[in-house]
One Martini backbone bead per residue (centre of mass of N, CA, C, O) as a GRO file, in nm:
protein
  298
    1UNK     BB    1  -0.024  -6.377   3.492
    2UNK     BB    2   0.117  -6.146   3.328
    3UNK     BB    3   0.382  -5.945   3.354
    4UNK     BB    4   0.388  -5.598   3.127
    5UNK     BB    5   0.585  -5.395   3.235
    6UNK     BB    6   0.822  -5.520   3.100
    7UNK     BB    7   0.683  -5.469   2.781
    8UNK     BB    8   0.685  -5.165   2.636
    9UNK     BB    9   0.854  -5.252   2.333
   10UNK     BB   10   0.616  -5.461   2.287
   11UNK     BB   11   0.373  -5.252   2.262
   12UNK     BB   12   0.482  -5.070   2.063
   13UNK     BB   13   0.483  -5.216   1.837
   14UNK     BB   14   0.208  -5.372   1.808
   15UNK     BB   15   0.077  -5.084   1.801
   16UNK     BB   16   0.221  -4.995   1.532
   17UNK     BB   17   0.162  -5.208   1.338
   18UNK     BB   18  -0.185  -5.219   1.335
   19UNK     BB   19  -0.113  -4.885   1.263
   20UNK     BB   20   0.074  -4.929   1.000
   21UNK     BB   21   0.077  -5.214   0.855
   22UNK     BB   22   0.377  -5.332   0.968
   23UNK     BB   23   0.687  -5.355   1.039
   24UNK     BB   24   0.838  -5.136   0.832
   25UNK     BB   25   0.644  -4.881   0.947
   26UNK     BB   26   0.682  -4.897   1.197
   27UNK     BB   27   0.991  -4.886   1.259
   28UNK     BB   28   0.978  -4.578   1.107
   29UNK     BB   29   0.815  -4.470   1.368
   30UNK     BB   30   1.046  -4.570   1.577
   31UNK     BB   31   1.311  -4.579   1.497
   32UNK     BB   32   1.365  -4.881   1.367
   33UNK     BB   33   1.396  -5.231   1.287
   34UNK     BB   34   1.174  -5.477   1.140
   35UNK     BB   35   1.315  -5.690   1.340
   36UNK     BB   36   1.279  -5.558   1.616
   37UNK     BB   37   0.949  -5.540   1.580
   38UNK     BB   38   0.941  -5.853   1.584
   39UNK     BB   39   1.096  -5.937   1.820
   40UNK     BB   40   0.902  -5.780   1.994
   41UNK     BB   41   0.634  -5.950   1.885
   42UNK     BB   42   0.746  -6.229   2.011
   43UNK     BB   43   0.806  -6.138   2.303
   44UNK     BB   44   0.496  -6.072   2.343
   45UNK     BB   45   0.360  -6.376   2.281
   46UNK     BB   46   0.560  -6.575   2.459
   47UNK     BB   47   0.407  -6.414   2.747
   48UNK     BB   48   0.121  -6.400   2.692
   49UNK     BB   49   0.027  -6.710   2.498
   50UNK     BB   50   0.010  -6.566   2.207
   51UNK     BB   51  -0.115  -6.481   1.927
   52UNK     BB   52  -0.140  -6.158   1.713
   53UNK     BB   53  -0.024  -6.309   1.417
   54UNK     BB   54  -0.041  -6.359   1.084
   55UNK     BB   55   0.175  -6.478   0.905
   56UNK     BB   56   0.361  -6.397   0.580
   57UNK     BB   57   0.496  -6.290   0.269
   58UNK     BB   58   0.247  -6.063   0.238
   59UNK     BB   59   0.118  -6.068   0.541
   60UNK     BB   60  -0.064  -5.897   0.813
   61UNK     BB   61  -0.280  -6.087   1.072
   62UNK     BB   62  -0.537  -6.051   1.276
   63UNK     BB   63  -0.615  -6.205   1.582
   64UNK     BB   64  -0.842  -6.205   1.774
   65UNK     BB   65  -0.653  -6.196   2.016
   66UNK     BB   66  -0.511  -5.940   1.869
   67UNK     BB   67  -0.755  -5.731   1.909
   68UNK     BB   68  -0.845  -5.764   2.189
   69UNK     BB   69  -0.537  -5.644   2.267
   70UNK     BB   70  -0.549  -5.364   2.123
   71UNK     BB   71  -0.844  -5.239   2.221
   72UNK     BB   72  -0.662  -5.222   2.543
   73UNK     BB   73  -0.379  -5.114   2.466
   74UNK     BB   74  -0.374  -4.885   2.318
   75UNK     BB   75  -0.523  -4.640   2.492
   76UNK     BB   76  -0.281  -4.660   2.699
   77UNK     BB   77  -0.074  -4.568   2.574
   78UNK     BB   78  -0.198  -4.308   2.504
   79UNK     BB   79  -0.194  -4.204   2.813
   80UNK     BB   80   0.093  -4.200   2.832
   81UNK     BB   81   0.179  -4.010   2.597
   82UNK     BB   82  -0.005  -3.751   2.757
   83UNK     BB   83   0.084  -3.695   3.034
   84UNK     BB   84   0.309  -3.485   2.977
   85UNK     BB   85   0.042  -3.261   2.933
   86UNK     BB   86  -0.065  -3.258   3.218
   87UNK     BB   87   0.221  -3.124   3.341
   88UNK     BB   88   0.246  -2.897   3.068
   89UNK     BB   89   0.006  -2.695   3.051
   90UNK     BB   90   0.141  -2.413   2.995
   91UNK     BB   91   0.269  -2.521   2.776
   92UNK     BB   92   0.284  -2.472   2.477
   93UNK     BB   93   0.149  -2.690   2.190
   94UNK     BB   94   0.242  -2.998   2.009
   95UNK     BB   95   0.223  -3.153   1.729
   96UNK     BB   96   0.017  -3.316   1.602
   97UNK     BB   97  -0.325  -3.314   1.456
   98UNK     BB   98  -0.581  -3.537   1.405
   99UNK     BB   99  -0.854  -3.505   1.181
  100UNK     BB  100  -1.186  -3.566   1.204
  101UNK     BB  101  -1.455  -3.448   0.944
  102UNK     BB  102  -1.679  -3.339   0.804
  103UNK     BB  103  -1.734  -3.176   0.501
  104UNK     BB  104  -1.971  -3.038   0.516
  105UNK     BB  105  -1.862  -2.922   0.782
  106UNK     BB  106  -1.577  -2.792   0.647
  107UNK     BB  107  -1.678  -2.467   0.539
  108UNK     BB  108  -1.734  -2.367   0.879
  109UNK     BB  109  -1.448  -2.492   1.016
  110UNK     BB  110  -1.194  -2.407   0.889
  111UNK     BB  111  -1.133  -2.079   0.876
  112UNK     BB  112  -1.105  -2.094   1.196
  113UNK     BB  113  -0.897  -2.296   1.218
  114UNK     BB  114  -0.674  -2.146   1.064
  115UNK     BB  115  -0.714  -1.841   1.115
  116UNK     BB  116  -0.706  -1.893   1.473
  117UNK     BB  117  -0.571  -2.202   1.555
  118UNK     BB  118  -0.321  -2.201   1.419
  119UNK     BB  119  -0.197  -1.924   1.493
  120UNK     BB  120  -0.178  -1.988   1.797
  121UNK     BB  121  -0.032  -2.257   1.729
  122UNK     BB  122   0.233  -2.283   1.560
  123UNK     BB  123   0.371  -2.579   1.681
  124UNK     BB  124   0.143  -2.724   1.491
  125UNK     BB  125   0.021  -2.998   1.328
  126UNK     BB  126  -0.191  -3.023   1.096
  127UNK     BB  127  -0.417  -3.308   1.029
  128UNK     BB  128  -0.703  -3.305   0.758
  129UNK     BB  129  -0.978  -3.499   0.758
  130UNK     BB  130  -1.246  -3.558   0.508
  131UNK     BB  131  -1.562  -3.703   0.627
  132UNK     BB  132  -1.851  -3.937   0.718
  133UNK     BB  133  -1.690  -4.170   0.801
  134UNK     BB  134  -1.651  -4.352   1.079
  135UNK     BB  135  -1.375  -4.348   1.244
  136UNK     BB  136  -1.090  -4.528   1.401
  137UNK     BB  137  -0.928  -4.393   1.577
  138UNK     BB  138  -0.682  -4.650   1.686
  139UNK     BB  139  -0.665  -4.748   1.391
  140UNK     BB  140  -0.614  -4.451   1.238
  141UNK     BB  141  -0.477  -4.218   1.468
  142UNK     BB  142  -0.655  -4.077   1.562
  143UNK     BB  143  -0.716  -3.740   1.816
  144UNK     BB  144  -0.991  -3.652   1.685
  145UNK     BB  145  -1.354  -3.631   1.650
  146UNK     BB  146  -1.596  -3.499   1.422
  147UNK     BB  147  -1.955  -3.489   1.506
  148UNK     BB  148  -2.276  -3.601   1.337
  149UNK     BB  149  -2.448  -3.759   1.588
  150UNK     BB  150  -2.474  -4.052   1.735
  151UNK     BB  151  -2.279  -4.222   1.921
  152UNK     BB  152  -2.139  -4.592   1.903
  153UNK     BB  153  -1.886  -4.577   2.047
  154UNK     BB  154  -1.798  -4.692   2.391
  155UNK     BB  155  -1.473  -4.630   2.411
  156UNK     BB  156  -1.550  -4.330   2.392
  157UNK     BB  157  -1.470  -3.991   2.434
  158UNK     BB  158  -1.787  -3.749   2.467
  159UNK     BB  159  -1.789  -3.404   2.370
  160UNK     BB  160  -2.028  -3.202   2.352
  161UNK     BB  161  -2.114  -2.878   2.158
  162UNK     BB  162  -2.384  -2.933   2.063
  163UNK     BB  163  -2.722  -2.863   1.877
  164UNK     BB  164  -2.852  -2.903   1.559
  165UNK     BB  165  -3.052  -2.793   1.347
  166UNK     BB  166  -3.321  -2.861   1.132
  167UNK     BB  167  -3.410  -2.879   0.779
  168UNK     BB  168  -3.661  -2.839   0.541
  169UNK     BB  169  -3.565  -2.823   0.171
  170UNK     BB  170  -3.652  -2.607  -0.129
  171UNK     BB  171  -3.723  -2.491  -0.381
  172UNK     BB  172  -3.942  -2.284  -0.557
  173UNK     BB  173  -3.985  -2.518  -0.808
  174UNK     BB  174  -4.122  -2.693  -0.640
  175UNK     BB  175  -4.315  -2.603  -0.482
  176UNK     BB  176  -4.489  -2.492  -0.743
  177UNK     BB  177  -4.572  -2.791  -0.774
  178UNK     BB  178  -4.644  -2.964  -0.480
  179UNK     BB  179  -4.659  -2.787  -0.246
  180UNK     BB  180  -4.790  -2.730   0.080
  181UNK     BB  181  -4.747  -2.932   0.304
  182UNK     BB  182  -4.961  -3.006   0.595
  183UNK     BB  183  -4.829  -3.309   0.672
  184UNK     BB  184  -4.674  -3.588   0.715
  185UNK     BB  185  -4.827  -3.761   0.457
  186UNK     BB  186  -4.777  -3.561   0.242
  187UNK     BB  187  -4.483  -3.512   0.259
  188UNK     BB  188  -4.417  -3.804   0.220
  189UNK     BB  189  -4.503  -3.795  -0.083
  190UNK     BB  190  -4.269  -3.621  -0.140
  191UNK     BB  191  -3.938  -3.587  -0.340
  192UNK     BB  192  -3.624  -3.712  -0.236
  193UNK     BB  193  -3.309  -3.606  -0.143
  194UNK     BB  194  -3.140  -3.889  -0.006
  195UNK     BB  195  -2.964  -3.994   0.260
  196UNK     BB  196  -2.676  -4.221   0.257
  197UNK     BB  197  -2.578  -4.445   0.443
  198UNK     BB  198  -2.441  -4.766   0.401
  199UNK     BB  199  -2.701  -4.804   0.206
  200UNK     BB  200  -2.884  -4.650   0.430
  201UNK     BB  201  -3.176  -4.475   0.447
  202UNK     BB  202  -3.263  -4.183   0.585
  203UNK     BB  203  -3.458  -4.061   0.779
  204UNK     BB  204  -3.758  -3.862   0.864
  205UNK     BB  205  -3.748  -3.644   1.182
  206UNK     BB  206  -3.914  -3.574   1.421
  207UNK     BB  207  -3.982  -3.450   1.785
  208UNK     BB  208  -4.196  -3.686   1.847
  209UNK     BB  209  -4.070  -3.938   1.661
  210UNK     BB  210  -4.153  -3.941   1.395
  211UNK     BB  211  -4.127  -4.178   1.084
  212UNK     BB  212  -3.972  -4.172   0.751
  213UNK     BB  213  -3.923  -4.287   0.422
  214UNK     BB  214  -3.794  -4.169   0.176
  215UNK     BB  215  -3.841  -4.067  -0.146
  216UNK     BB  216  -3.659  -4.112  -0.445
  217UNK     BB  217  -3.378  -4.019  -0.724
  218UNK     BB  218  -3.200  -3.924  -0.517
  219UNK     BB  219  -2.872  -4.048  -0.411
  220UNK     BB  220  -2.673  -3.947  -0.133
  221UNK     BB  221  -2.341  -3.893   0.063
  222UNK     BB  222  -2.385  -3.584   0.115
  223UNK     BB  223  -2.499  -3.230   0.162
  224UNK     BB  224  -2.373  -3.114  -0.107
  225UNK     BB  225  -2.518  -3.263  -0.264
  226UNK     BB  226  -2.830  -3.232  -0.139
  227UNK     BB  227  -2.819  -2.911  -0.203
  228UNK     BB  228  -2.847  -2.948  -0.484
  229UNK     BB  229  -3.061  -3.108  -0.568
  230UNK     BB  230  -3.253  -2.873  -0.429
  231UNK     BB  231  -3.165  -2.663  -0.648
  232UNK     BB  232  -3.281  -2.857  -0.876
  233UNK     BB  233  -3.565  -2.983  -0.841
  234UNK     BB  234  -3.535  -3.312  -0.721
  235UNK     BB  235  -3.604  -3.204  -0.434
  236UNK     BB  236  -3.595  -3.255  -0.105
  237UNK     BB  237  -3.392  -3.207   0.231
  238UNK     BB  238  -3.266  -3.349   0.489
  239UNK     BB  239  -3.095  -3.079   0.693
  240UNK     BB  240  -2.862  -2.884   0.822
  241UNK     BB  241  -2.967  -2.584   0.861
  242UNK     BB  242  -2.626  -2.460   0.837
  243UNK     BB  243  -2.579  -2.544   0.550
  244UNK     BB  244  -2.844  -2.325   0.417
  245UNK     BB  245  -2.860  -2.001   0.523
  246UNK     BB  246  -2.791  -1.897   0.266
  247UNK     BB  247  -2.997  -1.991   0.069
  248UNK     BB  248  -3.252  -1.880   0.261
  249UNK     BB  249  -3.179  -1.598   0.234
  250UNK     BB  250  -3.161  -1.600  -0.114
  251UNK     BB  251  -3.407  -1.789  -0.200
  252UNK     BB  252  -3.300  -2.077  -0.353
  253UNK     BB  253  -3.412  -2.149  -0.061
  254UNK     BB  254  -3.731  -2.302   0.090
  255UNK     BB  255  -3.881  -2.401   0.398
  256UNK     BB  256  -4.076  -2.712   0.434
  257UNK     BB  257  -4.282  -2.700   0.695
  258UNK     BB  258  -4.205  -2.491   0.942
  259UNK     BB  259  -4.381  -2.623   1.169
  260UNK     BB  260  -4.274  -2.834   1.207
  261UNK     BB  261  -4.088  -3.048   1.409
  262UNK     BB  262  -3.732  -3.069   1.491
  263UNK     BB  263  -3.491  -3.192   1.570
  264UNK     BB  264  -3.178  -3.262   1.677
  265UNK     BB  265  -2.802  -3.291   1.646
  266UNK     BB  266  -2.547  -3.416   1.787
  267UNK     BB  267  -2.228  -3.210   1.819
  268UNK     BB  268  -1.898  -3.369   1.853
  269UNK     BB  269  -1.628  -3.481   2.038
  270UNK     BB  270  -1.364  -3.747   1.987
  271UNK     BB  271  -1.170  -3.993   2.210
  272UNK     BB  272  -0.874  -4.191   2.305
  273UNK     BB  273  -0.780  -4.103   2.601
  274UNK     BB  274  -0.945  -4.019   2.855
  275UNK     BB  275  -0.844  -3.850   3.126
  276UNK     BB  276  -0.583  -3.795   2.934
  277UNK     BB  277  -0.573  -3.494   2.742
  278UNK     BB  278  -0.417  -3.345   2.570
  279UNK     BB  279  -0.374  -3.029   2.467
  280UNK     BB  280  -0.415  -3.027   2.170
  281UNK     BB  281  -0.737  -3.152   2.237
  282UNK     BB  282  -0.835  -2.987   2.415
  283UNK     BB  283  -0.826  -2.682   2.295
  284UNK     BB  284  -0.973  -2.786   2.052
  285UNK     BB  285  -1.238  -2.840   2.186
  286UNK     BB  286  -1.293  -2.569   2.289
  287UNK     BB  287  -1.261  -2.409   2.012
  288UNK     BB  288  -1.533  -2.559   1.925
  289UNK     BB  289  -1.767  -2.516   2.107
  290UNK     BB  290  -1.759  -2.212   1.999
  291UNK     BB  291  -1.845  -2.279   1.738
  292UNK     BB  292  -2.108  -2.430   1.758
  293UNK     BB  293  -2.264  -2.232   1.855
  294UNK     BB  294  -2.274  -2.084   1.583
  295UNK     BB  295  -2.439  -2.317   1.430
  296UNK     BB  296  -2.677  -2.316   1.617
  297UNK     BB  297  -2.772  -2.020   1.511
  298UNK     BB  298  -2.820  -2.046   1.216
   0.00000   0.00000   0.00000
């Protein structure tokens, strides 16, 4: 088995052309020349005795050997990269902070993110990106990403955050026609603007267990989609609580079926450092702990 210890500025190479994905790319952000990066990952696989890209004059592709082999080496690297965070802890935070958030909810986490977490830490750089979809925290470079929903990435430290509440809402000319089900097999009748994640329509479900594919003409892939379509009377929708509150106080939408028991939803910051946290993602996760719990209140 080879020794890599000494092969640090060949996985450092590896690692930024994978999350680059070039040569050329690496190169800018390590500051050397193309020429110097690919000769760091050809001596680190003349080492380690494995293929790791295959290469032409147009791509540049990973081998499953360099897959598996980025997998491992990423997440080491970024706890090197972060550890001298674990020894300045009283040190205000700086350099980049990359997050990735859903949309959704990002109408009521920006205004105190830049508000009051921007604010206390003048030395950060934030850069926000807002997406429903999950992001591959050590291939795309995030430093942590906020989710709802249960995580299914297994290499991931996932620090939950909160619990949100879910509800069931329609408009009121909704109601007016359809009137209030009684059970989850009248509410199963009647038609929903349907939530679709990845071309699969989600469930609606209830805190028992139970749950239905709901029915209707109208499928979205955002909540603020959800929410438009209920309040156009096209539809009830299944989603979180907090994105509808205003709209609930205001009499817009109302609340089908409040008696049914609806489950909650797991809240998350999740990221790829282990052990070794950067401070300025600790901090971040501590400031969002306390958001979050605004959100499961309303």
């Amino acid at each position: 088995m080879p020794n890599l210890l000494d092969e640090t500025p060949g996985l450092m190479a590896f690692v930024r052309t994978v999350e680059a994905g070039s040569f050329t790319a690496a190169a800018r952000d390590l500051g050397t020349t193309p020429s110097a990066v690919s000769k760091s990952v050809a001596r680190l696989e003349r080492k380690i005795g494995s293929r790791l890209f295959l290469r032409t004059t147009r791509a540049l592709t990973l081998t499953q050997d360099g897959q598996m082999f980025f997998e491992r080496v990423a997440p080491l690297l970024r706890e090197i990269d972060a550890s001298d965070d674990a020894i300045r802890l009283q040190t205000a935070p700086s350099g980049r902070l990359r997050i990735s958030m859903p949309g959704e909810l990002a109408q009521l986490l920006l205004p105190s993110l830049f508000g009051t977490f921007a604010k206390s830490y003048p030395d950060l750089q934030l850069d926000v990106r807002l997406t429903d979809r999950f992001v591959d925290l050590v291939r795309e470079d995030y430093d942590v990403a906020l989710r709802a929903g249960i995580p299914t990435q297994e290499d991931l430290i996932v620090r939950r955050l909160a619990d949100l509440p879910m509800a069931i809402v329609a408009s009121p000319a909704f109601l007016d026609t359809w009137g209030s089900p009684k059970s989850i097999e009248e509410l199963a009748g009647l038609p929903f603007a349907r939530y679709v994640m990845d071309g699969v329509v989600q469930s609606v479900r209830f805190a028992d267990g139970t749950d239905f594919i709901p029915r209707g003409r109208v499928d979205c892939d955002t909540g603020m989609a959800l929410i438009q379509a209920a309040r156009s009377g096209l539809g009830a929708a299944y989603l979180l609580r907090c994105l509808v509150t205003n709209d609930l106080l205001a009499g817009t939408l109302v609340e089908l079926a409040p008696d049914f028991a609806l489950p909650t939803l797991p809240f998350s910051a999740l990221h790829a450092f282990g052990r070794t946290v950067p401070a300025r993602v600790r901090l971040f996760c501590d400031f969002m702990a306390g958001e979050a719990k605004t959100l499961a209140g309303l």
